[in-house]
N, CA and C atoms as a LAMMPS dump frame, in Angstrom:
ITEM: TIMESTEP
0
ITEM: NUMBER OF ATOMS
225
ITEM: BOX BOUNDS ff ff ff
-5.0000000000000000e+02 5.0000000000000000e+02
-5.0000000000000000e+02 5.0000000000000000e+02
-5.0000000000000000e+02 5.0000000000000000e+02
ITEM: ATOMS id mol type element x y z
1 1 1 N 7.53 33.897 7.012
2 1 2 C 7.52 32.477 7.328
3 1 3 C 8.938 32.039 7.638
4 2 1 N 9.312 31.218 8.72
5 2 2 C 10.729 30.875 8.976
6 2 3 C 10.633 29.268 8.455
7 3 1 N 11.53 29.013 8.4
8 3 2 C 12.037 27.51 8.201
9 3 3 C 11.316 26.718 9.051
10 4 1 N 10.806 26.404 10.216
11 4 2 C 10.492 26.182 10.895
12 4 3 C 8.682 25.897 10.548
13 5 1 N 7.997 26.465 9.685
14 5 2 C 6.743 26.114 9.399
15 5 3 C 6.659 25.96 7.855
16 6 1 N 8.021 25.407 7.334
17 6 2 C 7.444 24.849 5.838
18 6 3 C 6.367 24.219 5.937
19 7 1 N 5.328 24.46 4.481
20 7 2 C 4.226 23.903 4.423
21 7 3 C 4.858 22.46 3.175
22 8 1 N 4.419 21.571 3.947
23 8 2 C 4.702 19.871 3.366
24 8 3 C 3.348 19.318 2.596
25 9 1 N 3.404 18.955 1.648
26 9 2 C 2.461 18.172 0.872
27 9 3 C 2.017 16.94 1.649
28 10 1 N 0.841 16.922 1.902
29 10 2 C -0.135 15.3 2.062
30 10 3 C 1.11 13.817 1.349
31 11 1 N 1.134 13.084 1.853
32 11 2 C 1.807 11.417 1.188
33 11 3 C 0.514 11.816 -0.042
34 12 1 N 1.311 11.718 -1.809
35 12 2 C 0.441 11.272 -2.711
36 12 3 C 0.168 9.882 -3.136
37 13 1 N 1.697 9.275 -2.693
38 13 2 C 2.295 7.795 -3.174
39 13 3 C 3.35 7.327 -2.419
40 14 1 N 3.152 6.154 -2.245
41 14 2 C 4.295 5.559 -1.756
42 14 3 C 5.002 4.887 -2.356
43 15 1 N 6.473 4.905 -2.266
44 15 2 C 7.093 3.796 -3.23
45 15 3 C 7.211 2.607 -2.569
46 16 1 N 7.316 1.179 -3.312
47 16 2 C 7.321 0 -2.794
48 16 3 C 8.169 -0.395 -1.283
49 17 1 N 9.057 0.071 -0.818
50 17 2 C 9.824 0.467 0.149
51 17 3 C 9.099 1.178 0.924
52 18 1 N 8.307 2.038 0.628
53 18 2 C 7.788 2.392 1.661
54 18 3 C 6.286 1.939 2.18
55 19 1 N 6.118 1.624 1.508
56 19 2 C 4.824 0.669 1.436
57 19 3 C 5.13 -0.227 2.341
58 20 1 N 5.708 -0.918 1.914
59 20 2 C 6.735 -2.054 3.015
60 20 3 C 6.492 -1.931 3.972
61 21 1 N 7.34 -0.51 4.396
62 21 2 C 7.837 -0.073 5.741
63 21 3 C 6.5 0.331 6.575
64 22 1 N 5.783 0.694 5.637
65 22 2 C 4.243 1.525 6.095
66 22 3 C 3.429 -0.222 7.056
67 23 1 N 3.504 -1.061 6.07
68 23 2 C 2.428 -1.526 5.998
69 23 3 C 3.419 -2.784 6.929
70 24 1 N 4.44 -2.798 7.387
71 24 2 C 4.969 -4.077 8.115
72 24 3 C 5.645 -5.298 7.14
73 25 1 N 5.845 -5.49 6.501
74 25 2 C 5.93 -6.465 5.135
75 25 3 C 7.447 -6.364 4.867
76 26 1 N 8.149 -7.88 4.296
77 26 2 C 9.24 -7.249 3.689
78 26 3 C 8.814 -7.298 2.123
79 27 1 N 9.754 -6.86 0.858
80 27 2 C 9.642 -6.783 -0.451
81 27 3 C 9.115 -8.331 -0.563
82 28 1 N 9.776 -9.3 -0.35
83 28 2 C 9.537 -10.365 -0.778
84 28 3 C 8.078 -10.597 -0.486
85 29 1 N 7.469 -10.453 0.434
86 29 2 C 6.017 -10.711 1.073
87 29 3 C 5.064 -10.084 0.004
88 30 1 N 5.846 -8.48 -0.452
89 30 2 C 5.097 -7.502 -1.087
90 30 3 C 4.886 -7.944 -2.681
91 31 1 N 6.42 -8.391 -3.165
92 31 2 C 6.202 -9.469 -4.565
93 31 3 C 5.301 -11.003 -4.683
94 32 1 N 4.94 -11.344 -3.482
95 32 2 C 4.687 -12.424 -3.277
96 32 3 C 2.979 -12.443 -3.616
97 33 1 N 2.543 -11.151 -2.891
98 33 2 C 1.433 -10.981 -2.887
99 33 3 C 1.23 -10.396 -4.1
100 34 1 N 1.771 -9.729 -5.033
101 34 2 C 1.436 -9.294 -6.346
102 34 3 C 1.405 -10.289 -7.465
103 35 1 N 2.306 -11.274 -7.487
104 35 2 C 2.621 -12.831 -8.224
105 35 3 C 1.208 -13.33 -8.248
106 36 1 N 0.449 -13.059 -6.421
107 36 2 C -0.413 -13.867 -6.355
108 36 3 C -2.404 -13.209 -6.668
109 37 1 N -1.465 -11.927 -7.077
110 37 2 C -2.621 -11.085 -7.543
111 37 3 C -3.366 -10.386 -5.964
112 38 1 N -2.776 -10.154 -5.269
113 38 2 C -3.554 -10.129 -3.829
114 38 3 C -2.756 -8.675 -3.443
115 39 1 N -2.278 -8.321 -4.229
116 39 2 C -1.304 -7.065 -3.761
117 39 3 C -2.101 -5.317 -4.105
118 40 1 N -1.728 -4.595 -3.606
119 40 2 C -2.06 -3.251 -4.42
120 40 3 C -1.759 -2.773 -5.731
121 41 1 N -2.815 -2.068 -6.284
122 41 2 C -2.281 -1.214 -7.718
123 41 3 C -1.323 -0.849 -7.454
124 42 1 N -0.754 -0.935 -8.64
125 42 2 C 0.666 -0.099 -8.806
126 42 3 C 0.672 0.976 -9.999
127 43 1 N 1.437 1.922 -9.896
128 43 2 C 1.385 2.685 -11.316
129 43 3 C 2.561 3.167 -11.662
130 44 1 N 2.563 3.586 -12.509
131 44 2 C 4.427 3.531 -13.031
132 44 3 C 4.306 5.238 -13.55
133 45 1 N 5.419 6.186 -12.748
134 45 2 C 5.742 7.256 -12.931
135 45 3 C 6.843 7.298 -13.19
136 46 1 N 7.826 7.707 -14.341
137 46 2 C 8.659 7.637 -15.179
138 46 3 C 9.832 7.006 -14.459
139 47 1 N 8.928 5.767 -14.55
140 47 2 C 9.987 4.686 -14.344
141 47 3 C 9.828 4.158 -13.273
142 48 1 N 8.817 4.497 -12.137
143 48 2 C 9.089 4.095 -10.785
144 48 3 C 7.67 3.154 -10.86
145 49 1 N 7.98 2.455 -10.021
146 49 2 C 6.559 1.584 -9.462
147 49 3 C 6.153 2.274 -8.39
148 50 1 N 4.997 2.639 -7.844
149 50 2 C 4.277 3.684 -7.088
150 50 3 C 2.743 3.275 -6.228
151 51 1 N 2.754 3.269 -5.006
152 51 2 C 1.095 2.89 -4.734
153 51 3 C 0.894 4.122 -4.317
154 52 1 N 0.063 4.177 -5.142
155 52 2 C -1.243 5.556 -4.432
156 52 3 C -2.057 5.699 -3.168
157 53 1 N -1.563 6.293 -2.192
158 53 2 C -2.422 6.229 -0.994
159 53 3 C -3.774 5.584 -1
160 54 1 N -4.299 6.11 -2.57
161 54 2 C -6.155 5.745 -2.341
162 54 3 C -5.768 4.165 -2.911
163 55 1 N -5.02 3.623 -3.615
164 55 2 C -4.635 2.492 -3.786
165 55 3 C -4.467 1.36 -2.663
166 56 1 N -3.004 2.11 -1.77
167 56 2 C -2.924 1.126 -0.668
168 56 3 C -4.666 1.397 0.461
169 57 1 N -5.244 1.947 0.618
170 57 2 C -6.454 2.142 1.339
171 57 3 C -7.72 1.57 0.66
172 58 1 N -7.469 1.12 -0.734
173 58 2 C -8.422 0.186 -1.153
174 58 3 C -8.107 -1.208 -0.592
175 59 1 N -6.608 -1.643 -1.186
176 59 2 C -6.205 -3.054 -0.524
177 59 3 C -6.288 -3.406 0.764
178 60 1 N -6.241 -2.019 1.699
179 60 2 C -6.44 -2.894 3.074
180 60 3 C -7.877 -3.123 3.321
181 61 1 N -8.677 -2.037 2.882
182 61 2 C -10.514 -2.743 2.863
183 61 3 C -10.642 -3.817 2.107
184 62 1 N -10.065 -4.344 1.257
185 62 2 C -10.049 -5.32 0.417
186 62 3 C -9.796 -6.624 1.02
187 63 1 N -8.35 -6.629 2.169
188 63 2 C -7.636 -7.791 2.585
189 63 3 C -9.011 -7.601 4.292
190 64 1 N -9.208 -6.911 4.689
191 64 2 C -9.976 -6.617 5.977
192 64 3 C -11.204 -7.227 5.771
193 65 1 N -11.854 -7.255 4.441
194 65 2 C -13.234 -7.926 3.78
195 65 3 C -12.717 -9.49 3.452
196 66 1 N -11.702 -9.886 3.355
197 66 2 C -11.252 -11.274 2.576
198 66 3 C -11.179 -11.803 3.967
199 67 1 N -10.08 -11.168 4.991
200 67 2 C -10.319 -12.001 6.423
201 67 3 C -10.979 -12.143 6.941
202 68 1 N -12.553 -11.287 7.159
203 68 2 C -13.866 -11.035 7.579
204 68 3 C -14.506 -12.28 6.541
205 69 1 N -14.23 -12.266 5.296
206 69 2 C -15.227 -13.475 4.66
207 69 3 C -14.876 -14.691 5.433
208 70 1 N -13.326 -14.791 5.283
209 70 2 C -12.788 -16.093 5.376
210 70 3 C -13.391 -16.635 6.784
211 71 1 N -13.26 -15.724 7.926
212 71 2 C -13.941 -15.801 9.641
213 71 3 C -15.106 -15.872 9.337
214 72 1 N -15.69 -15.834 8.28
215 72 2 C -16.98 -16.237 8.433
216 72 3 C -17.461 -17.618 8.022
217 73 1 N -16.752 -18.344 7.132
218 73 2 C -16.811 -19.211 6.379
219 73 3 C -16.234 -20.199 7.223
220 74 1 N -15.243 -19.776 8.018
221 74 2 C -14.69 -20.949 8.889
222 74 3 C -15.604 -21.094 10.578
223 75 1 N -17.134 -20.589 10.637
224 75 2 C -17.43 -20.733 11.838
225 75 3 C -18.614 -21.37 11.212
């Protein structure tokens, strides 16, 4: 095997920063929405705050179902 085909692990987690970066958002948007309970799980690995892929992929079916209610409610 050369350097050239290291085998790389799947994303398990993202850290809040990257979440961010993933998802378009700055921190403040990302605290904003957690204050307001509207944010993703988080989990804490020795010491870090962490979203879990299956985490952030719940919240966006989550926020995708809340804008779909809301478009519905407003027609």
């Amino acid at each position: 095997m050369n350097l050239e085909q290291s085998h790389t692990q799947p994303r398990a987690a993202y850290s809040i920063n990257e979440f961010c970066e993933a998802h378009g958002v700055s921190r403040a948007t990302y605290y904003n929405w957690q204050k307001a309970g509207v944010g993703p799980r988080e989990m804490e690995v020795i010491g870090r705050k962490l979203i879990s892929v299956e985490a952030a992929a719940d919240w966006r079916r989550e926020r995708e179902a809340a804008a779909a209610s809301a478009k519905d409610e407003a027609a």
